[in-house]
N, C-alpha and C positions, 0 to 999 in steps of 0.2 A: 367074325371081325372084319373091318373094311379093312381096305390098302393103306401100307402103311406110306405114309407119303415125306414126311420129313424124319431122319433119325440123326443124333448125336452120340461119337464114338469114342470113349474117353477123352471126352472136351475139356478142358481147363485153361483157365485165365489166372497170371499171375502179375500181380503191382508189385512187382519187389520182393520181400519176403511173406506175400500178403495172398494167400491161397485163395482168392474169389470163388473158382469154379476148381475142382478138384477130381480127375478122371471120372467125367461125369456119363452115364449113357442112358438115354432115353429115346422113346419112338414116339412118334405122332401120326394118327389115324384119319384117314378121309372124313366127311361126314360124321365130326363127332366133337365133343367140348374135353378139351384134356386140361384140368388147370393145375396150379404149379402154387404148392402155402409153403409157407414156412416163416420163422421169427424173422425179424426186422436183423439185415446185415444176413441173409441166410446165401443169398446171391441169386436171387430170382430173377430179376431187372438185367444183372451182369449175363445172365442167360439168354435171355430175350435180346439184349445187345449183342450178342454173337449169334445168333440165328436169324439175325435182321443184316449181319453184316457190316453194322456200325462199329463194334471191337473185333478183331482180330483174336483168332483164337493164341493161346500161348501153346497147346497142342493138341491134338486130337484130329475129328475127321466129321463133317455134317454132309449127310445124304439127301438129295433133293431128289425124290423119286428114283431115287437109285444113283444117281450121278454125284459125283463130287463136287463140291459147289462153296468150298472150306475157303480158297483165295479168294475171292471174287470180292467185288465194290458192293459199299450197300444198296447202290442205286440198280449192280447188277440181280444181285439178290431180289429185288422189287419186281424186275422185268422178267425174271424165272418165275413169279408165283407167289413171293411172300410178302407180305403185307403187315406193317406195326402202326400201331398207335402207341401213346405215350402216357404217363401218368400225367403230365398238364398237358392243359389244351392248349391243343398244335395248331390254329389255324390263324386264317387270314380276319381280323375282326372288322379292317375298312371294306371287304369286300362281299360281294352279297353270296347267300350261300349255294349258289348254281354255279359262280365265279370259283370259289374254293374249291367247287369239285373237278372242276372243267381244269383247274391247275395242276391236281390230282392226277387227271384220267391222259396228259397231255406224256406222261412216264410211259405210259399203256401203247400210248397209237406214234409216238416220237417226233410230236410235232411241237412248233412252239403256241403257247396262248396269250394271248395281249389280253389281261383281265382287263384293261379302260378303252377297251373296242368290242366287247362281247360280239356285237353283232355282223362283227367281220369275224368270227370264230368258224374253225369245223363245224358243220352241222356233228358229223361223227366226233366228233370230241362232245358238243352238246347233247347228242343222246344218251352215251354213256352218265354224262354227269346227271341228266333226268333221272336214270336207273337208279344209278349207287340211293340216289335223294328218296326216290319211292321207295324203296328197298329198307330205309329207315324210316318212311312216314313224313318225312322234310319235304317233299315236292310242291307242296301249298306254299311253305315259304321259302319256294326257292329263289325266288327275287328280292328277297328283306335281306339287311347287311349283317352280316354275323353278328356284328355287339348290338343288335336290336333281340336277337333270342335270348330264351333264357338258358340257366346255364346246364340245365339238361339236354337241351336240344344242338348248345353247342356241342357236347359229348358225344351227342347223335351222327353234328354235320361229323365231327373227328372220326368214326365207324364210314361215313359216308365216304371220306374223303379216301381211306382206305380201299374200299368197295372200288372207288372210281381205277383202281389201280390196278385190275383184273387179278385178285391174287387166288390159288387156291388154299393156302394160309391164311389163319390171321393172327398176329402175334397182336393179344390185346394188353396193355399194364393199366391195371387199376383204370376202369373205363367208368366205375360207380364212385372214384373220391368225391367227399364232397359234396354228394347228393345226399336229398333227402329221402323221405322210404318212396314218394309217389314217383320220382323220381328214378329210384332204385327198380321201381320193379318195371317202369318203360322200359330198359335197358337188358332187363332177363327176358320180357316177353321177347324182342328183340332179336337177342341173343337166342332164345328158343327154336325160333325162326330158323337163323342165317346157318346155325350145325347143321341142319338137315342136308346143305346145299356146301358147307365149307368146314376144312379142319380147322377150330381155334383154340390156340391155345392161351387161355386165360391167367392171368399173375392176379388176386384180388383180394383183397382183406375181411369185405363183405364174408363171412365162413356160412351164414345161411342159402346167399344168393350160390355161394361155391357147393354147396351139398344138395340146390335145389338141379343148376343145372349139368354139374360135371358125370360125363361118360368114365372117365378115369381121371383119378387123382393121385399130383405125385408131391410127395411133403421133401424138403429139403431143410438140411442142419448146416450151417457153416461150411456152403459150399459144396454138402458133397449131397447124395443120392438117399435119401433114407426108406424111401417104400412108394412103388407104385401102386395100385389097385382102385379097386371100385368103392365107391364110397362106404356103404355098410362096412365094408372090413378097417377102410382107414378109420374110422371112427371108433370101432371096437378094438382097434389093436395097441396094447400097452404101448409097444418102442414111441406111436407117434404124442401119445398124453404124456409119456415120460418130459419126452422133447419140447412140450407146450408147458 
C-alpha cells in the first residue's frame, strides 16, 4: 500500500439538528483512485467541502501528510496540496483556455495574472499552465476561449485548471455529469492516467466508470461510514445492496 497522504478523524458537520457528516474516518492514498458512492443526501459533496476547506468541520481532525491542517482557509488548503473541482463547471468561459489555467497556477507561484495582458504574464506561471493543458490533452486548444469547447473538454480544462494548482490531491465531484458515453470515457482514460502520479479521490454517480477505475471504494449512508474496500468485495457485500 502507498503513503497515506490525506486522513479524516471523526469528521462531522452539523446544520443544526441536520447530521451532514457524522464521526466520519477515512484515509486517502498516494498514487491511487479512492472514490466515495453513496444515495443522493448521503453527504459526499459535504465531505469534499471539508477536505477542500470550504466548510468548516463541526469536529473532528484532517491530516495532510501527517500534520493538522483542520483550521486552515480554503485557499490555504490549496497551497498545502489539495486540489477540488466541482460538480458544474467552474471556469472562466470569456477567457481562453491557457488564460483559465494561468489564473489557476497564479494560487501555486503567488503571483498576480492580468488574464487581458497574457503576454505580460510570468513565463513561469505560463509553463505551468502549458503543463496542467498537456496533461489533459487541451494544449492544441489552448488559445480557443473556453465557450468555444465543447462541453467535455470544458470538464477537461476544470481537471486542468486544478492541475495548474500543484496539488498532490485531487478532490474531484462528479467530473462526468452530463456527458455522454464518448465523453465519459475521455475522462476515465484520463483519470487513468493522472492516479499513477496523484491521489484522487472521486465523488461519481457514473457506478461503471466508479468500478472500472477505483483502487478503493468507500460507500456512505446518511452521513456516516458504511464500508471501505476494494471493489470485488463492495459489490458482493450485502450491507452495501441492502443500502442501495
Amino acid at each position: 500500500m502507498s503513503e497515506c497522504i490525506l486522513q479524516a478523524e471523526n469528521l462531522s458537520k452539523h446544520w443544526g439538528g441536520l447530521k451532514a457528516l457524522n464521526e466520519f474516518n477515512i484515509k486517502f492514498y498516494d498514487k491511487s483512485l479512492h472514490s466515495i458512492v453513496g444515495p443522493n443526501g448521503a453527504g459526499k459533496s459535504t465531505l469534499l467541502n471539508i477536505l477542500c476547506g470550504t466548510y468548516p468541520a463541526t469536529k473532528g481532525v484532517i491530516l495532510y501528510r501527517g500534520e493538522n491542517i483542520t483550521g486552515l482557509k480554503s485557499y490555504q488548503f490549496c497551497r498545502k496540496g489539495i486540489g477540488r473541482s466541482f460538480q458544474k463547471t467552474n471556469i472562466f468561459k470569456d477567457a481562453t483556455c491557457l488564460e483559465n489555467c494561468c489564473i489557476a497556477a497564479q494560487q501555486r507561484v503567488g503571483s498576480s495574472f492580468n488574464m487581458f495582458k497574457s503576454k505580460h504574464s510570468s513565463k513561469h506561471v505560463t509553463a505551468i499552465a502549458q503543463d496542467a493543458l498537456e496533461q489533459v490533452g487541451l494544449l492544441k486548444q489552448a488559445n480557443i476561449k473556453a465557450s468555444a469547447i465543447s462541453y467535455g473538454e470544458q470538464r477537461q480544462l476544470e481537471i486542468a485548471m486544478v492541475l495548474a494548482t500543484d496539488p498532490q490531491v485531487l478532490l474531484l465531484d462528479e467530473p462526468m455529469a452530463g456527458m455522454g458515453h464518448e465523453e465519459s470515457l475521455i475522462i476515465i482514460d484520463l483519470l487513468k492516467s493522472l492516479k499513477k502520479r496523484y491521489c484522487i479521490v472521486l465523488v461519481e454517480h457514473d457506478m461503471d466508470a466508479v468500478f472500472e477505475l477505483s483502487d478503493l471504494m468507500t460507500v456512505m449512508v446518511d452521513g456516516q461510514h458504511l464500508i471501505t474496500d476494494v471493489v470485488d468485495n463492495i459489490r458482493a457485500n450485502p450491507l452495501v445492496q441492502e443500502a442501495y
